[in-house]
TIDRENGU-777117 format. One line per field, with one value per residue: x, y, z of N, C-alpha, C in turn; residue in one letter. Coordinates in pm, 1 decimal, always signed. Last residue first. Example, Ala and Ser with C-alpha at 12.3 -4.5 7.8 and 13.67 -1.06 7.14 Angstrom:
n.x: +1285.0 | +1319.0;
n.y: -225.0 | -569.0;
n.z: +708.0 | +780.0;
ca.x: +1367.0 | +1230.0;
ca.y: -106.0 | -450.0;
ca.z: +714.0 | +780.0;
c.x: +1290.0 | +1320.0;
c.y: +3.0 | -330.0;
c.z: +787.0 | +780.0;
resn: s | a;
***
This chain:
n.x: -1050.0 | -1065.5 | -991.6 | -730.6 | -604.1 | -680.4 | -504.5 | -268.3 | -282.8 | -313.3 | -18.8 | +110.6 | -4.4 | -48.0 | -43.3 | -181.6 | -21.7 | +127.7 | +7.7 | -91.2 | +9.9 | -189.9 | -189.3 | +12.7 | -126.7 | -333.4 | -478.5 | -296.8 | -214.7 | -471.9 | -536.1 | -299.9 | -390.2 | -618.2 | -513.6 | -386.3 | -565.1 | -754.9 | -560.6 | -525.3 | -765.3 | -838.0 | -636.7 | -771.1 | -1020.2 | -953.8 | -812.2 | -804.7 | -640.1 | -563.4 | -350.6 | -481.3 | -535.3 | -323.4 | -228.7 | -373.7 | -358.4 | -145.6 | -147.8 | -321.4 | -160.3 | +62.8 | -57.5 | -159.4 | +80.5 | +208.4 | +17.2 | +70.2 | +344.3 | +350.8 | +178.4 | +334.6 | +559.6 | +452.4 | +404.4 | +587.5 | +854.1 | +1020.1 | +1241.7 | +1198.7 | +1040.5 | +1213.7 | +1519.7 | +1796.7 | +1734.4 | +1430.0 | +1251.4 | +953.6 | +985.7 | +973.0 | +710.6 | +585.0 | +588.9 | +500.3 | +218.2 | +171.6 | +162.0 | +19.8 | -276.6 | -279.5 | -338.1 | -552.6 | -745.0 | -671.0 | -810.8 | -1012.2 | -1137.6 | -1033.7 | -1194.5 | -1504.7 | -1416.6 | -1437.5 | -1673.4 | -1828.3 | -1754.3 | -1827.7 | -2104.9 | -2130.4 | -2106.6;
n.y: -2199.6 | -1896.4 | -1747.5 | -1807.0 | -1737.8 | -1431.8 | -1348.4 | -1398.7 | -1167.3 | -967.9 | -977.0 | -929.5 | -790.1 | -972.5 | -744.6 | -589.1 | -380.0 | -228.1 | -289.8 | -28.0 | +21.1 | +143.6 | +462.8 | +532.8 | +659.7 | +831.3 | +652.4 | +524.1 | +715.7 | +802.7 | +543.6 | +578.8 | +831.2 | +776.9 | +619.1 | +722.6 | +904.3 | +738.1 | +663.2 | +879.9 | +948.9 | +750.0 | +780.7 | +1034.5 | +935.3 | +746.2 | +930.4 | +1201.4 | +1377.9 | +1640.0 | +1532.4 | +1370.1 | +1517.2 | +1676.9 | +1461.6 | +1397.0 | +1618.4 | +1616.2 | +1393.4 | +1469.3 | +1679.5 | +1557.8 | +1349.0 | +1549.2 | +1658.3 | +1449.7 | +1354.4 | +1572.8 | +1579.9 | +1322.5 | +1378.9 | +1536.4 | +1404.1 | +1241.3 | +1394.0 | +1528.9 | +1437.3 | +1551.3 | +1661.0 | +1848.1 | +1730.5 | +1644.3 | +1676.8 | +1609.0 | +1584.0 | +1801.6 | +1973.0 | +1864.6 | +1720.0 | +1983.6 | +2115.0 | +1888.2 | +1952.4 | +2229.8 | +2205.4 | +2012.4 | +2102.5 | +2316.0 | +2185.5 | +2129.7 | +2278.0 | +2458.7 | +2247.3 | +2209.9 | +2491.9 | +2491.2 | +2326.9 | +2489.6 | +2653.2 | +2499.4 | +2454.1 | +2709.3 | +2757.5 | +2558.3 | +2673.4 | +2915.1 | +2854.7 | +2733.9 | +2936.5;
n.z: +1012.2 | +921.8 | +1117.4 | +1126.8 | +899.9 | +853.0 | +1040.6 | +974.9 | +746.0 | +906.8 | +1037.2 | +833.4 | +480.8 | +188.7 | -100.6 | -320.9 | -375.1 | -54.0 | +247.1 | +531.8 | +855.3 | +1129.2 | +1216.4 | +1527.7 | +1817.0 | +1951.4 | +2123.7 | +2314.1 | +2422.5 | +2567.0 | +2703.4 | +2888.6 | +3065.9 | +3162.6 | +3330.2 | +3519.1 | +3605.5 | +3751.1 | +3948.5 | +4104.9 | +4144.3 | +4343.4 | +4552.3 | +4640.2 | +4696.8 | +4891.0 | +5073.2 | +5205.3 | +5388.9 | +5228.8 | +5108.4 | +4912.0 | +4758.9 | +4648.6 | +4512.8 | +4303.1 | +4209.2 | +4106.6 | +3902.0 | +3734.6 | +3603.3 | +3538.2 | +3310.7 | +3128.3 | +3073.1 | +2964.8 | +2762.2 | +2579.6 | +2520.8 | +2389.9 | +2179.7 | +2027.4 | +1954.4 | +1754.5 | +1605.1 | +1478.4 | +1326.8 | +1205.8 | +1359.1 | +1507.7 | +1699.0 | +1849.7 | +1923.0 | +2023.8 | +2305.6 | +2316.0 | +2211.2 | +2241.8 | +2534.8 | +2632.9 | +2540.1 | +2682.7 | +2949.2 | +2941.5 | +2854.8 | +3010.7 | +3274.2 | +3254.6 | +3206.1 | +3393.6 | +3611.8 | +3536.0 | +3574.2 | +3862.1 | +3935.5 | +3877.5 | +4107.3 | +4301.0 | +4292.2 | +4369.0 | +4594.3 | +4714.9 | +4690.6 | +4832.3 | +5079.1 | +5112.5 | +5085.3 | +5362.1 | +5535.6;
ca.x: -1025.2 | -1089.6 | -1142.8 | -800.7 | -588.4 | -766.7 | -651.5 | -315.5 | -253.5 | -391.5 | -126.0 | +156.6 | +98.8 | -68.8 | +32.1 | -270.5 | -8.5 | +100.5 | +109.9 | -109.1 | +33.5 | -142.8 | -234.8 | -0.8 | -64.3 | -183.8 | -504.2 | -379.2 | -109.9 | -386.5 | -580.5 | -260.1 | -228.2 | -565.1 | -641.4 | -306.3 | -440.9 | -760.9 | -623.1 | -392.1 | -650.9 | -931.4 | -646.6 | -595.5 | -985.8 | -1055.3 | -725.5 | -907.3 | -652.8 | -685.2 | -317.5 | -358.9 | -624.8 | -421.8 | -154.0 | -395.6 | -504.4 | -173.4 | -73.3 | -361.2 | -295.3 | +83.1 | -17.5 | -231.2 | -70.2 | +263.2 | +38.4 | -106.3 | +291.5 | +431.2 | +162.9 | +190.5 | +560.1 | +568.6 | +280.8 | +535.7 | +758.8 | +904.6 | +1244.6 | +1304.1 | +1018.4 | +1094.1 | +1398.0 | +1787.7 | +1757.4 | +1529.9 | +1341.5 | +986.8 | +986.0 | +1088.0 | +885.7 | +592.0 | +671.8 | +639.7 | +360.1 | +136.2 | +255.8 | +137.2 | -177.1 | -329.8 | -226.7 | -431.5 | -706.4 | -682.3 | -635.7 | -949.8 | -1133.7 | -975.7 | -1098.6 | -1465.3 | -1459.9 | -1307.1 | -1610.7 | -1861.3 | -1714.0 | -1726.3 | -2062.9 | -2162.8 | -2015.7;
ca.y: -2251.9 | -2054.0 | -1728.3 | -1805.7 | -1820.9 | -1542.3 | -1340.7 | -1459.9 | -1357.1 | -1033.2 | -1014.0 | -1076.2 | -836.0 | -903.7 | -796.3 | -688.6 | -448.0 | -274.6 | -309.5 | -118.1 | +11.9 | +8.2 | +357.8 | +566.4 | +543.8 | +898.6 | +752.9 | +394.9 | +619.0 | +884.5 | +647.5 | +494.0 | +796.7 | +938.5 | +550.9 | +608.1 | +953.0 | +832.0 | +524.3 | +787.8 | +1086.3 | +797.0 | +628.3 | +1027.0 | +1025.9 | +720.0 | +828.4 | +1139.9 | +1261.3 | +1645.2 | +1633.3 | +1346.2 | +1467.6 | +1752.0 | +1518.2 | +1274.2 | +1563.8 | +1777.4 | +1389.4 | +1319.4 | +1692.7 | +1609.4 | +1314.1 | +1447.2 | +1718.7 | +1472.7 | +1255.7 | +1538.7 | +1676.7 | +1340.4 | +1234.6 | +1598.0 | +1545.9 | +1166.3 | +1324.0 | +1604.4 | +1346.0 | +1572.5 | +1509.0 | +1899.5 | +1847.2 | +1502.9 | +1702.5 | +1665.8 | +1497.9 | +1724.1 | +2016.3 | +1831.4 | +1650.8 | +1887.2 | +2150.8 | +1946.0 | +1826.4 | +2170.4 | +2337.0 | +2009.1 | +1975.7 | +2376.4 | +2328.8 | +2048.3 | +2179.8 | +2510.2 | +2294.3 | +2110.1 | +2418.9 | +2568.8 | +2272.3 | +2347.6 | +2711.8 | +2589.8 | +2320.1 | +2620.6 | +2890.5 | +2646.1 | +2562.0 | +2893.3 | +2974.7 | +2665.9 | +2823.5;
ca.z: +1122.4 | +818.8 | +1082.4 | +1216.4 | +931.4 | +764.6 | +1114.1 | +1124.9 | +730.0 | +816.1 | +1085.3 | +855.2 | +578.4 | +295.7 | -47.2 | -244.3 | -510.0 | -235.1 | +168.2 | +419.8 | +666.0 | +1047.5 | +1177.1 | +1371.3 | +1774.8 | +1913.0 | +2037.9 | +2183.8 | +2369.8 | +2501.3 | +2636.6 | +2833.8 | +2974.1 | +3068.0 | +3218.3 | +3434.0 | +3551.2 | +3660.5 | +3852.8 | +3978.9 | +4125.5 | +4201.0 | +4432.3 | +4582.6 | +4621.9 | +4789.6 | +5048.8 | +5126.4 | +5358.6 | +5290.7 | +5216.5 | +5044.5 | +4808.5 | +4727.9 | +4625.3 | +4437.9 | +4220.7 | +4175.0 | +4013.5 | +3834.4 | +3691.0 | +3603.8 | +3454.5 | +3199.1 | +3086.7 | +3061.3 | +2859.5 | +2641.7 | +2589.8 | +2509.2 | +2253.8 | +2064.7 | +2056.0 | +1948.6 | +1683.2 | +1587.6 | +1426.6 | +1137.5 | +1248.1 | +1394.5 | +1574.2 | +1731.0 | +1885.1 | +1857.2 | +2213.7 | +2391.3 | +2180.5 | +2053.8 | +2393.6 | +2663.1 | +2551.6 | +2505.8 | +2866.2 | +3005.7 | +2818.7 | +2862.3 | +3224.7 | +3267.9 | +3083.3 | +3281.9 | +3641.2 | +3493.1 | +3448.5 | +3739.6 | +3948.4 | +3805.5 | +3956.4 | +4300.2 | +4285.6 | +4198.4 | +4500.3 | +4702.9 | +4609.0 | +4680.2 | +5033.9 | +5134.6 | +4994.4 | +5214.9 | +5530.6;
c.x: -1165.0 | -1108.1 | -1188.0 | -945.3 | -717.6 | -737.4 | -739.7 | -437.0 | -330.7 | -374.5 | -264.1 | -16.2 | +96.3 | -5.4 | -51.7 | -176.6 | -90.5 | +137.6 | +40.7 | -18.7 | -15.9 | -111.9 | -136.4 | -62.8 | -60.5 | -142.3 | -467.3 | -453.5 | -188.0 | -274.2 | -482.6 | -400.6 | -252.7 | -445.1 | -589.9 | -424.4 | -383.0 | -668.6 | -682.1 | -455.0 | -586.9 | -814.2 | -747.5 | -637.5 | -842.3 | -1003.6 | -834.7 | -818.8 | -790.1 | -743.0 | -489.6 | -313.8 | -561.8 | -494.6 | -208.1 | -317.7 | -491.6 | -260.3 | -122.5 | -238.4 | -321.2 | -57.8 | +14.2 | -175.2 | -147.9 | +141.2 | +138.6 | -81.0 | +150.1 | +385.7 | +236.8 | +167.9 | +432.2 | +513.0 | +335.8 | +415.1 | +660.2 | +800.9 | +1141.0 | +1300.3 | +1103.0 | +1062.2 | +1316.1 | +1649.2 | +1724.9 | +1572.0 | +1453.3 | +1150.6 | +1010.3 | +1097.3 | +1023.4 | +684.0 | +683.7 | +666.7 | +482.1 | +248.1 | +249.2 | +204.9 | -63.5 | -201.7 | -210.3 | -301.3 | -531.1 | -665.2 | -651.3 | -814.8 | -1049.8 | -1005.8 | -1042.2 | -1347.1 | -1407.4 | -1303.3 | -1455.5 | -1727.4 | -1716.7 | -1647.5 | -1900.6 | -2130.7 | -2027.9;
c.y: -2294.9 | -2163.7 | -1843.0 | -1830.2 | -1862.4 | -1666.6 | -1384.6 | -1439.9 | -1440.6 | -1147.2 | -996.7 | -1099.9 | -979.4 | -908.0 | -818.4 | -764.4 | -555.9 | -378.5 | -271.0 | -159.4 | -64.5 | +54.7 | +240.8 | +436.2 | +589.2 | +787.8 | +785.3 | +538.7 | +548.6 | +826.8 | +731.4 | +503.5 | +716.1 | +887.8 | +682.4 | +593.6 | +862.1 | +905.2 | +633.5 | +709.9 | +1023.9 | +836.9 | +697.9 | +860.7 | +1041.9 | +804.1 | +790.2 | +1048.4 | +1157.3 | +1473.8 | +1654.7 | +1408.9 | +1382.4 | +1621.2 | +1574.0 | +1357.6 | +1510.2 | +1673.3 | +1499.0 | +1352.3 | +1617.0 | +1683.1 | +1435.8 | +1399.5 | +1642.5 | +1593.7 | +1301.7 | +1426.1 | +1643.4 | +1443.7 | +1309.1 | +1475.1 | +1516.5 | +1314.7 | +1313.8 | +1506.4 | +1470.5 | +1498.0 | +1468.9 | +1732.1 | +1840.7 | +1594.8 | +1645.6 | +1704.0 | +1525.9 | +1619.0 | +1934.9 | +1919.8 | +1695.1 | +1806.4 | +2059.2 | +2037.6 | +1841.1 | +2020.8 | +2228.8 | +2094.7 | +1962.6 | +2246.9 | +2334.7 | +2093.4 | +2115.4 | +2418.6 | +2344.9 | +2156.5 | +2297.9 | +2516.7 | +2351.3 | +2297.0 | +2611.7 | +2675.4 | +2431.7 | +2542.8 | +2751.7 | +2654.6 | +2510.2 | +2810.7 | +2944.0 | +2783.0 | +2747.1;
c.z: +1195.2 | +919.1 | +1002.2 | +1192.4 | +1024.3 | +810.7 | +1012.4 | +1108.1 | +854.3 | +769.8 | +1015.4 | +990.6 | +655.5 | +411.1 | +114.4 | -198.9 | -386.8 | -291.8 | +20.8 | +317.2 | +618.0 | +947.7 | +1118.6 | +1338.9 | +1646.7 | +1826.7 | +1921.2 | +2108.7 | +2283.1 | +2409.8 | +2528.7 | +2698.8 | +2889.3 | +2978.5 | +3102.7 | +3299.1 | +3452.1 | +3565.6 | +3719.8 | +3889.6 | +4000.6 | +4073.8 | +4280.3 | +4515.1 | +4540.2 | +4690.5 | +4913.5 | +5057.5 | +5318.8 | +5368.9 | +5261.2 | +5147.1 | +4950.6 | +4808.5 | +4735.9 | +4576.3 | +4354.1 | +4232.9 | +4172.8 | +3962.6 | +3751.7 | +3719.3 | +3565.5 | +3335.5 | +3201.6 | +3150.4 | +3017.9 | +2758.3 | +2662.4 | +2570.1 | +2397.8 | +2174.7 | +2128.6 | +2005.9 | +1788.3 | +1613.4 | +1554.6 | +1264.6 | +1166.8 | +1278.0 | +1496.0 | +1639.6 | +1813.8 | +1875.9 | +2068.2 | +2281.9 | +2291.5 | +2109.5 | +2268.4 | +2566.1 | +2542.3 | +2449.7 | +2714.0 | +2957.3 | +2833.7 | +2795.5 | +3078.2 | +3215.3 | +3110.3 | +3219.6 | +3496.5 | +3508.8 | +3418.8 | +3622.7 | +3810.0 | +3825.6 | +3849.4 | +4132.3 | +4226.6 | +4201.6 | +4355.6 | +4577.6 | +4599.0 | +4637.2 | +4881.9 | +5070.3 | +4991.8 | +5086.3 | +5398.6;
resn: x | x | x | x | x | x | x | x | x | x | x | x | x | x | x | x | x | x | x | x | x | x | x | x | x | x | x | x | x | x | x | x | x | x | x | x | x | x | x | x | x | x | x | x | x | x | x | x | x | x | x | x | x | x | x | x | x | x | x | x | x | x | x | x | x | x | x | x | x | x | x | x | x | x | x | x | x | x | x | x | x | x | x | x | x | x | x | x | x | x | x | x | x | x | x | x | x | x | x | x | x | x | x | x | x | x | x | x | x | x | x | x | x | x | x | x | x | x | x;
***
């Protein structure tokens, strides 16, 4: 019976993976070739962003489903609260750095934050 239960646990984690991969495929599709395409505009970060976040959710999702059908209610909340953190992660990742201006211009929130610190 414990061989049994083994073998599931380590089926179930392979799901995850492969739940990973397929939303990754499938929204990264959708993103660099929906709406003219982010590829074709040079923006393959948006892409790469949209594919790791649809990755992501689509495993939190498999996650909480299964865990719903086994009703592990703890588990399915884990599933999303885990999922949402993946996402929004992934969004402060992906972000493009701040510009810097030329010629020691400074923007507007460096201004705010000598204001502040004089203060």
């Amino acid at each position: 019976m414990k061989r049994v239960a083994r073998i599931d646990r380590a089926r179930r984690r392979g799901e995850m993976g492969g739940n990973f991969v397929r939303g990754f495929v499938a929204t990264g599709l959708l993103a660099a070739l929906q709406d003219g395409g982010s590829a074709r505009t040079g923006d393959a970060r948006a892409a790469l962003r949209s594919a790791l976040q649809g990755g992501v959710a689509l495993a939190a999702g498999s996650s909480a489903a299964d865990a719903l059908q086994r009703r592990n209610y703890n588990g399915a909340l884990l599933a999303v609260a885990g999922g949402a953190a993946g996402v929004i992660a992934i969004d402060y990742l992906t972000r493009k750095p701040a510009r810097t201006t030329k010629g020691g211009k400074e923007n507007g929130k460096e201004k705010a934050q000598k204001g502040v610190a004089q203060e």
